[in-house]
N, C-alpha and C positions, 0 to 999 in steps of 0.2 A: 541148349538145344531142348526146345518141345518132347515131352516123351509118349511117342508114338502109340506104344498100346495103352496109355490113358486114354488121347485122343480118340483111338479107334472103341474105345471103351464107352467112352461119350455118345459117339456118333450112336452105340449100338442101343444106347438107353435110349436116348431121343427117338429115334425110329419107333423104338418099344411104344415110346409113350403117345406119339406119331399115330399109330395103327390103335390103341385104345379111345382117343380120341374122338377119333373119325367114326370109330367103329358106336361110340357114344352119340357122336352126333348123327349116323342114322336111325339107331335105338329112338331118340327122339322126335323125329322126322317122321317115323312111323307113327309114334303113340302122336302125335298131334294132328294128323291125321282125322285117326281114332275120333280124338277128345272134337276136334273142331267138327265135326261129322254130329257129333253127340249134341256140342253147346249151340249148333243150327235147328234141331230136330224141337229141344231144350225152348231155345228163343220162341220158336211161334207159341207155345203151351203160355210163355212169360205173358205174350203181348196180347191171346187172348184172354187169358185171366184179366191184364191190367183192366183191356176194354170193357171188360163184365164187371168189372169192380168201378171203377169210372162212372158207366151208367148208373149202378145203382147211388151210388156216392150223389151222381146229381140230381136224383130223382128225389133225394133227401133234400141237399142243398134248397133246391127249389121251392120244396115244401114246408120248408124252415128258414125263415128271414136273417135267424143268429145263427144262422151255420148248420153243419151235422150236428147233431147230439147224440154223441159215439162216444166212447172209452179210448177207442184206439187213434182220434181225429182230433182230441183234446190237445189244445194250443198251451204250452207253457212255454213264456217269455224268459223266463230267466230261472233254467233247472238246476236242481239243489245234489242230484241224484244222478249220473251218466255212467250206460256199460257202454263200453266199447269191446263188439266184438272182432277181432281180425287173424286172414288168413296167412298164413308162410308156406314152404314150401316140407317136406318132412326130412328131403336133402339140399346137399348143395350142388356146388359146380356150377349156378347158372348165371354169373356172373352179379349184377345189381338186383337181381330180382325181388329177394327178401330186404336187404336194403332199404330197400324204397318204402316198403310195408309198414318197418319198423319205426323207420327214421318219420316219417307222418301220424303213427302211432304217437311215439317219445313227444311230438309238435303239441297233437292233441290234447295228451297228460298233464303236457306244461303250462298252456294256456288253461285248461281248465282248471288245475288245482291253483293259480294264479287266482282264478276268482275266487276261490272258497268251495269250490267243487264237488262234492266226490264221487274219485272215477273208478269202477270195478275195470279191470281186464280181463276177458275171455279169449282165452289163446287158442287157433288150431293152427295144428303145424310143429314140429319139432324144431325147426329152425326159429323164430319167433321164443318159443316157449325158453329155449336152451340160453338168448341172447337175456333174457327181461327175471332169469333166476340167477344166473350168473352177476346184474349189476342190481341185484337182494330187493328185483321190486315184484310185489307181489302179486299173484295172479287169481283171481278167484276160481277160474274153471281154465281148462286144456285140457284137449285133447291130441292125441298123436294119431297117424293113420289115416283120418280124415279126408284133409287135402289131396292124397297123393292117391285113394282110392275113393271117390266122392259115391256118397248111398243115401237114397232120400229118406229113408227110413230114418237113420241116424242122424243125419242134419236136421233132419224135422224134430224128432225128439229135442233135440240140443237145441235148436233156437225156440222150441216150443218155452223150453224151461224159463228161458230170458222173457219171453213174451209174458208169462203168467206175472213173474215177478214186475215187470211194469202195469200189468192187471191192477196186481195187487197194493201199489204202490212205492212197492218195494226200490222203484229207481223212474225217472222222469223222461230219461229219454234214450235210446239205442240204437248206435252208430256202427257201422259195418264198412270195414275199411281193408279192401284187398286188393293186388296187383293184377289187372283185368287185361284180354288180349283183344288186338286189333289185328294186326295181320303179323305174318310170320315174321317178320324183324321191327317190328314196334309192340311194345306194351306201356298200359297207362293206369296210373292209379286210379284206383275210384273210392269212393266216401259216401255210402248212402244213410240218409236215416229213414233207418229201419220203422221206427216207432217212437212217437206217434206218426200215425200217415198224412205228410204233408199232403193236404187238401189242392197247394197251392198248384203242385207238381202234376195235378191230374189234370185229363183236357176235358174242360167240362166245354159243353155245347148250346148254347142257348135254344138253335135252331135245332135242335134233335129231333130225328122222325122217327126215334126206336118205339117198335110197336111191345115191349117188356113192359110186363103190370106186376106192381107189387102190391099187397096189402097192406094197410099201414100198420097194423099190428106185427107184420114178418119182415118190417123195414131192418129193422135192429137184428133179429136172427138172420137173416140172409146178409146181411153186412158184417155181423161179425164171424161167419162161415168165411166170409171169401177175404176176408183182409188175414183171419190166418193161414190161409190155404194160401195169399199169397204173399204172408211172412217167410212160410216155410219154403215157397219155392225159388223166394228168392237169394235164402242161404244157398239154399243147392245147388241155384245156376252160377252164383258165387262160386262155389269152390269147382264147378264144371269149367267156370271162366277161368278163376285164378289154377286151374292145374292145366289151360291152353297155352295160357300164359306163360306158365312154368314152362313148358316142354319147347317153346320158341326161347324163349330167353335160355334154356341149356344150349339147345342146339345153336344158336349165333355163338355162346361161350364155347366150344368146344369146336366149330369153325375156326372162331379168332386162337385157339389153342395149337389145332394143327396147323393150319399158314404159318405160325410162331415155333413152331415145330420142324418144319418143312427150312425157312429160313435156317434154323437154328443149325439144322443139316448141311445146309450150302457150306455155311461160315466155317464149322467146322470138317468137314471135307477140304476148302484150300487150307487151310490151315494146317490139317493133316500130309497135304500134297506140299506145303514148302520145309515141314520139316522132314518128310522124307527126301526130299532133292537134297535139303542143308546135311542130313544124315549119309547120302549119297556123295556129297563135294567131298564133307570132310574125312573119307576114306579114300576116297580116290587120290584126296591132298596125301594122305599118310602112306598110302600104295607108291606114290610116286619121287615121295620124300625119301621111303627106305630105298627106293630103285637107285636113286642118285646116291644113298649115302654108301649105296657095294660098291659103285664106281671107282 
């Protein structure tokens, strides 16, 4: 026979866990909100930066039959040199979320040091950071905090850093690889290179009627104004995006927690309700057993 106050023991934990769950998945419901509010606001600033950057890019293009002749626009076919920077989450609970990060991350490292490569890593996220020291591989930079409280201030610094060192030629080319949100129950990874700035990616216009003059002497200072200005903004909408991300991806996880919860409850409810009946028979058999044997 089932024992009753275990059962009812169960049932009392599950509910417990029941009620934090749910109570989790509106905590997130809320901040994404929040955050999806912010990475809208966020967006238009990205698309007209790109458009300003675009222009001037083709207004170089144009003027130049071998391309930009930029630092930052500099084509190399087969780099000697890769940072790879990527986001995680700073917690868990959100089911595949950091996962996906990681495990694309690991892809990247392998293919590259395949060739001869070499890859620095640049961690933000305590999730990320905690899985890539644990299997002893090394990290050049981390940070914690970051991701889960995103400040342009600080991301700017931090990918400023990376940006000098491909300046300087300290690495060839840098890749930005985070779990980015689409709408509240889908997210998708994304992979951009950061630097150098693929030319290819921009919409250049043959037929342009933008009335913007540059001087060909401030071609180069106003182009490398705006490709860091829109190095750094696009860490930031990175981790604006990957913490949207984040907070959809808990909230679906702690959804699929409570219905598993809630279930969990049923099951254990009848279960409790037939060994109380069984608990019930077999007294009533005993009650009625002694009755016969005074006979």
């Amino acid at each position: 026979m089932a024992n009753l106050k275990e059962i009812k023991r169960k049932i009392g934990s599950v509910k417990n866990t029941q009620k934090t769950t749910n109570a989790m998945k509106l905590v997130s419901s809320a901040k994404l909100k929040r955050t999806e509010e912010l990475a809208k606001k966020s967006r238009v600033y990205a698309e007209k930066l790109t458009e300003l950057l675009n222009e001037i890019a083709q207004k170089m293009q144009n003027a130049n039959a071998d391309g930009i002749d930029n630092v930052y626009f500099k084509d190399v076919q087969n780099p000697k040199k890769v940072d790879i920077v990527f986001i995680t989450a700073d917690k868990g609970l959100c089911g595949g979320f950091n996962s996906q990060t990681i495990k694309r991350v690991k892809t990247l490292l392998a293919e590259y040091q395949a060739k001869d490569v070499k890859v620095r890593l640049r961690a933000v996220g305590r999730k990320g950071i905690d899985f890539f020291k644990f299997n002893n591989v090394e990290l050049s930079d981390e940070i914690i905090g970051l991701s889960a409280a995103p400040d342009f201030k600080a991301s700017a610094e931090f990918i400023s850093e990376v940006a000098e060192s491909y300046v300087n030629g300290d690495t060839d080319k840098i890749i930005l690889v985070h779990n980015g949100y689409v709408n509240m129950i889908t997210q998708e990874l994304r992979e951009d290179q950061v630097l150098p700035v693929d030319s290819s990616n921009l919409e250049f216009n043959s037929a342009s009627t933008s009335e913007l003059e540059v001087e060909p002497d401030d071609d180069n200072t106003l182009l490398d104004a705006l490709v860091k200005r829109y190095v750094e903004y696009t860490m930031y909408y990175s981790l604006i995006d990957s913490l949207a991300a984040e907070h959809s991806a808990r909230m679906q996880a702690m959804d699929a927690a409570t219905t598993n919860a809630k279930e969990m409850v049923k099951e254990l409810t009848v279960k409790y309700n037939k060994a109380r009946q069984e608990a019930i028979t077999t007294e009533l058999i005993e009650i009625i057993s002694g009755m016969e044997s005074m006979k």
